[in-house]
N, C-alpha and C positions, 0 to 999 in steps of 0.2 A: 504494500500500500504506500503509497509516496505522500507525502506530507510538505508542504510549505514552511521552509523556516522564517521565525518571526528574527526582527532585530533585539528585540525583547520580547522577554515571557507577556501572554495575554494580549498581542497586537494583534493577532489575526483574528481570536474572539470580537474584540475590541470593532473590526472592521467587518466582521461578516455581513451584516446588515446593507453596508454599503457597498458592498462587494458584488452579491447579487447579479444585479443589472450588467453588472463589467464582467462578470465570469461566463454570461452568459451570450454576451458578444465578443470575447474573446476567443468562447470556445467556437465557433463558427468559423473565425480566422485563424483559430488553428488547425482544422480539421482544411481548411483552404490552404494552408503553407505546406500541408504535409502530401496534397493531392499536387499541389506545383512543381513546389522545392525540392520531396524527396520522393516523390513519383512510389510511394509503397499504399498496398492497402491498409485500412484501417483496420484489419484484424491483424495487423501484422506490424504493430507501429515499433518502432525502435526508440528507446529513449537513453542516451548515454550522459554517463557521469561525468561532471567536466576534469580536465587535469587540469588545476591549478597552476602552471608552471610559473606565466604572467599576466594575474588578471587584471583589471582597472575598472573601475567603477566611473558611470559617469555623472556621477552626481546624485544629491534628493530629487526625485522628482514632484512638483504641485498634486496637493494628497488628491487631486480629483483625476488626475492622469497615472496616480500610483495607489492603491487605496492600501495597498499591505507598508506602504513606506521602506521596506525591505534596507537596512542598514546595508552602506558599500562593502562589497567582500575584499576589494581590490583598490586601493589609489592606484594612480599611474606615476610611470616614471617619463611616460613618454607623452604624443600630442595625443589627445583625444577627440575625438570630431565629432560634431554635434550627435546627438540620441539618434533624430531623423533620419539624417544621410546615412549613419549606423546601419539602423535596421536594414535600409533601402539593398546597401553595401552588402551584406550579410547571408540576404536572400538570393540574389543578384547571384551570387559567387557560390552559391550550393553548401555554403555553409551557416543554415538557419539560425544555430545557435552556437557555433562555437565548441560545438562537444565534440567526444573523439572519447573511445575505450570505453569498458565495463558497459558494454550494452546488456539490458534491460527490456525483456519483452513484454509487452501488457497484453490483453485478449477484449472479445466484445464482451467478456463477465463485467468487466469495467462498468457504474452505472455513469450518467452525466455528470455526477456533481465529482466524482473520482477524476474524471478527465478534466472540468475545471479547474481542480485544486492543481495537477498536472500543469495548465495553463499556464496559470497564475505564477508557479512557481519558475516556471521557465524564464515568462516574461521579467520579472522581476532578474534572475540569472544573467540574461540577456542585458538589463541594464545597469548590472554591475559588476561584468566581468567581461574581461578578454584576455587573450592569451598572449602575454610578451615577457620579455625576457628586460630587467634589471640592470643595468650595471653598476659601481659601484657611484659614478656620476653623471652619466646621462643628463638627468633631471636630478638636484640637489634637495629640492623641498621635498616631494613626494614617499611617504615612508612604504614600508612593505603592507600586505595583505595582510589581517589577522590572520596566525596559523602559520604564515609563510616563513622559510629561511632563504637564507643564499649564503653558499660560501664564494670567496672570490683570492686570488693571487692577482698583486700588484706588483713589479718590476719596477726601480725609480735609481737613473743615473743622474745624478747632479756633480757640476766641475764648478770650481769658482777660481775666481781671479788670485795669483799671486800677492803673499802681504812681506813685508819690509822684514828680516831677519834680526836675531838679535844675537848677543855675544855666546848663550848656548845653544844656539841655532834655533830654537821653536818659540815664539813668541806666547806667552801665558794665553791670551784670547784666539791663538789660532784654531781653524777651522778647517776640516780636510777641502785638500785642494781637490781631491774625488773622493766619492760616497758612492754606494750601492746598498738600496733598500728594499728586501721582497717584504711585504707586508702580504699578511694572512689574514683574514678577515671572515669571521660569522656574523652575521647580522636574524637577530628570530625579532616580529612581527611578532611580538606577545599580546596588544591590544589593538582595537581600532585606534590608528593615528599613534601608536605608538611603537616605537622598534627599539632593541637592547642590540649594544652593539660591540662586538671584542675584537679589537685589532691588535697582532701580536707580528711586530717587524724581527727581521735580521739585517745586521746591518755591517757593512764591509767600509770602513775608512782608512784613506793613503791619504798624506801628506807628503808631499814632495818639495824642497827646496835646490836651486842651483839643478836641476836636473838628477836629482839621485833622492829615493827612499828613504826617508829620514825615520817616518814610521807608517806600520800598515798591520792591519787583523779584524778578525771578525769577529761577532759576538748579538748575542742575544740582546735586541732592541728593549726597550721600555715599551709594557703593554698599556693598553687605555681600556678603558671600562666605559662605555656614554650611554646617555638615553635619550635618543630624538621625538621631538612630538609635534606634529603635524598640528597648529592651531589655528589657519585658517583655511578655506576652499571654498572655490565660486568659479559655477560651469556659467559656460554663455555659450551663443552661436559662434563667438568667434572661439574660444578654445575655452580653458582652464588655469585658473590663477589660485598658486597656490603659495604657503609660508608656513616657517617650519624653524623649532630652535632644537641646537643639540646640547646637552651641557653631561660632563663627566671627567673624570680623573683621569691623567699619566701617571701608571705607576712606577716608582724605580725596580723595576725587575731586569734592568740591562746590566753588561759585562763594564766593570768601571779602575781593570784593572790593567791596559794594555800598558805596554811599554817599547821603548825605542829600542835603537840598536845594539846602544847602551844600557839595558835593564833598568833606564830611569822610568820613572810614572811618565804616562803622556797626559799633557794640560787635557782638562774638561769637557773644555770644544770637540774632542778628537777622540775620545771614549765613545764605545756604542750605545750606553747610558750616561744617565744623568747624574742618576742617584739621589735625584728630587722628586717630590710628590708635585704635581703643577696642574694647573685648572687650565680646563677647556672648552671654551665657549662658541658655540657655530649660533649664526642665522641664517637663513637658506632661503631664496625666492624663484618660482619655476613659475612665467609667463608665457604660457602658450597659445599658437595666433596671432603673432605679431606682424602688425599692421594688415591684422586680418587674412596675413596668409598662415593657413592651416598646420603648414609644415615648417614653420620657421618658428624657433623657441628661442628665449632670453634664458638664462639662466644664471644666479648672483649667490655667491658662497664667499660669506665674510665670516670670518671664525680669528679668535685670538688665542694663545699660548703663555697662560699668567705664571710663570717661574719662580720656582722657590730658593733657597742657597740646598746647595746638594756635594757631589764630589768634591773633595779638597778646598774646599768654604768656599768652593763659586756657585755662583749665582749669575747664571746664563743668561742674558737679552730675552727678557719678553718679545714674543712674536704676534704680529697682526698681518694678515692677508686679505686681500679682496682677488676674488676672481669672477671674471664676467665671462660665459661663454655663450657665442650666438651661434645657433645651429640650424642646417638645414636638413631634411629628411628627403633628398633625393629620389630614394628608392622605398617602395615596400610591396613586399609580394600581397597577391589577393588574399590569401589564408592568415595572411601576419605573422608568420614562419620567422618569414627573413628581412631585415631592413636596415637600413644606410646612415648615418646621421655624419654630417661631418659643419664644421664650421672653425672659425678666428676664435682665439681665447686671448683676452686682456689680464695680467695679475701686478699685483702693487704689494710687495713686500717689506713692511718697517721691521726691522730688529733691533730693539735696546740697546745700551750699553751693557757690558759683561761688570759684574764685580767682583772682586775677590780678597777677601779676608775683609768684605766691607770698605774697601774702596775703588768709586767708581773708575772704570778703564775708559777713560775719553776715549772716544775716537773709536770705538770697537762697534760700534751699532752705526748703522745705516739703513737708507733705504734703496729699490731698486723699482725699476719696472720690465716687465715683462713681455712680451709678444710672444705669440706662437698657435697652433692652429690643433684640432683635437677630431678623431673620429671612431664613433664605435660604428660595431656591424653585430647584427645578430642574426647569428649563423643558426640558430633553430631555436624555436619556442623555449622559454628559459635559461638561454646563453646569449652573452656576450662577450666581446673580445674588443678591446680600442687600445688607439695608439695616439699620444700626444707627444709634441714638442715644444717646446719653447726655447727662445734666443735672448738675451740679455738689450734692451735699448734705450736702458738707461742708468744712473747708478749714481749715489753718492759717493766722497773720495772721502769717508776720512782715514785719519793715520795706519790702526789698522783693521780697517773693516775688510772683510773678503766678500765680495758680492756675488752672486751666483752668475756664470756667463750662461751658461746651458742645462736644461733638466728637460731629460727624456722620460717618458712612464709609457709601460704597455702590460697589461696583463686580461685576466679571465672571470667572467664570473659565472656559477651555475646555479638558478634559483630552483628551487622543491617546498611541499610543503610540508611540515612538518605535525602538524594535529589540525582540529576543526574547531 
């Protein structure tokens, strides 16, 4: 017997009254979608369970166009196009609703009001879920599905500009002149609008002077712990405008013991931890529809890096970033399998002064700006895979700040769901 999930206990009681009328010309257009769309008899109807890999919701709908209200199963990460052209979309392309696996046969035992509830619940399905696949930034505001996880691998090479040597070759606030960072990432979808997030890097830093290895080693990054919440959302015709804060701990779980070639301690900067506790703060805005084309997204990920004094009584440059990226969605197959997003990304990077032992290090913080251009592809329902670049174009000088010239990132993400 198939049953209608409410968003809350008592909503479908609560509406049946009003429901009526709508289930009873619903079921007409269903029993019409099914004689079009999927060309099967009626004694023979098929009805499959959706795989959640990536669904999206497209919003509340007006209670007299929605009478169950059905809570979104799915935010989006990506563009979402009006309900309308949706459905139109849908039917059009032999995929009614979006389903695929565990098919489910019913018979004519079925009475009307069984195939209603049937209906109803599809309908409702249909307007808030579709199948795409996450990645770890596509869209920054939008959180996961209740129930949903994704894991994902990041890959991040970043070079920075040579800094001014001192009498024992490594200056206290220096910074690797190359890094290499895979971060590891689970993200679960514990509530509606809300996502728990564990990110756990390794991380590989060289510092190079005059042309020779002064020091180089790997070691267990500092893990973070956040929790994102999606606090606002508004569909339109022309897309979806969404925003979203992340707030959570760096905890000192990284290696803070590397050393040169001389078995001295390597400064701070150049450790693959910190060995500080430090707070982290995101706001995230995902505008979709811009300037009313469907497939062109804004997207705004401002987060700061509030540092505590940690290894060897420093205390690291607070970090503030802004990144803008504007994307276009060139491609996407009919099923929504597979799709294209590529566009320009702007980022504005401040870093603090360094201090140590309580006194400020002039000149070690700066700021930078960024250019460079970013593209994911999702190569089948619940995966994606991008590649970004960025070039350095612009840069503070002070004494010795080391600005980043280039950062490279490419990695994977696979979304699944993990309960209901």
């Amino acid at each position: 017997m198939f049953v209608a999930r409410a968003s809350r206990p008592g909503l479908l009681q609560n509406h049946a009254s009003d429901a009526r009328s709508f289930c009873a010309a619903l079921l007409r257009a269903w029993r019409f979608l099914l004689s079009r769309c999927t060309r099967r008899a009626a004694s023979d109807w098929q009805i499959s369970r959706p795989r959640f890999l990536r669904p999206r919701d497209c919003g509340p709908l007006p209670r007299s166009a929605n009478p169950l209200q059905s809570s979104p199963t799915a935010p989006s990460h990506l563009v979402s196009p009006p309900v309308g052209s949706r459905l139109k979309h849908l039917c059009a392309s032999a995929y009614p609703f979006l389903l695929e696996e565990t098919f489910v046969r019913t018979r004519n035992s079925y009475c009307t009001e069984r195939f209603a509830r049937v209906a109803l619940a599809l309908l409702s399905l249909l307007c808030a879920t579709e199948l795409k696949a996450q990645g770890p930034a596509p869209e920054t505001a939008p959180p996961l599905f209740p129930g949903g996880g994704l894991v994902s691998y990041n890959s991040i090479f970043t070079t920075r500009g040579p800094t001014i040597g001192t009498a024992s070759g490594i200056p206290a606030t220096a910074h690797p002149t190359f890094s290499h960072e895979g971060d590891f990432n689970f993200t679960w979808g514990f509530h509606r609008n809300f996502d728990l997030i564990i990110l756990v890097p390794v991380v590989t830093n060289r510092f190079e002077g005059g042309n020779a290895l002064l020091v180089g080693g790997t070691g267990l990054g500092d893990a973070m712990a956040l929790v994102k919440y999606r606090f606002y959302r508004r569909d339109s015709e022309r897309g979806t405008t969404q925003a979203s804060i992340t707030l959570g701990l760096k905890i000192p779980t990284g290696r803070t013991d590397l050393t040169d070639a001389s078995g001295k301690r390597s400064p701070a900067g150049l450790q693959p931890g910190s060995g500080s506790t430090d707070l982290f703060v995101s706001g995230n805005w995902t505008y979709t529809g811009l300037f009313h084309f469907k497939r062109l997204v804004a997207d705004e990920d401002f987060h700061s890096l509030v540092r505590s004094q940690g290894t060897q009584a420093t205390r690291l440059g607070s970090d503030i970033e802004s990144r803008f990226w504007l994307s276009y969605r060139p491609y996407e197959s009919k099923n929504v399998a597979r799709e294209w997003f590529i566009g320009p990304v702007l980022t504005w990077l401040h870093s603090q002064n360094d201090r140590i032992g309580g006194a400020t290090q002039t000149g070690s913080g700066g700021d930078v700006l960024l250019t460079g251009i970013t593209t994911y592809v999702g190569v089948r329902p619940g995966m994606h895979v991008w590649l970004g670049m960025d070039w350095d174009a612009a840069h503070s000088t002070g004494a010795t700040f080391m600005p980043v010239h280039r950062h490279i990132s490419f990695g994977i993400t696979q979304q699944f769901r993990m309960h209901r």
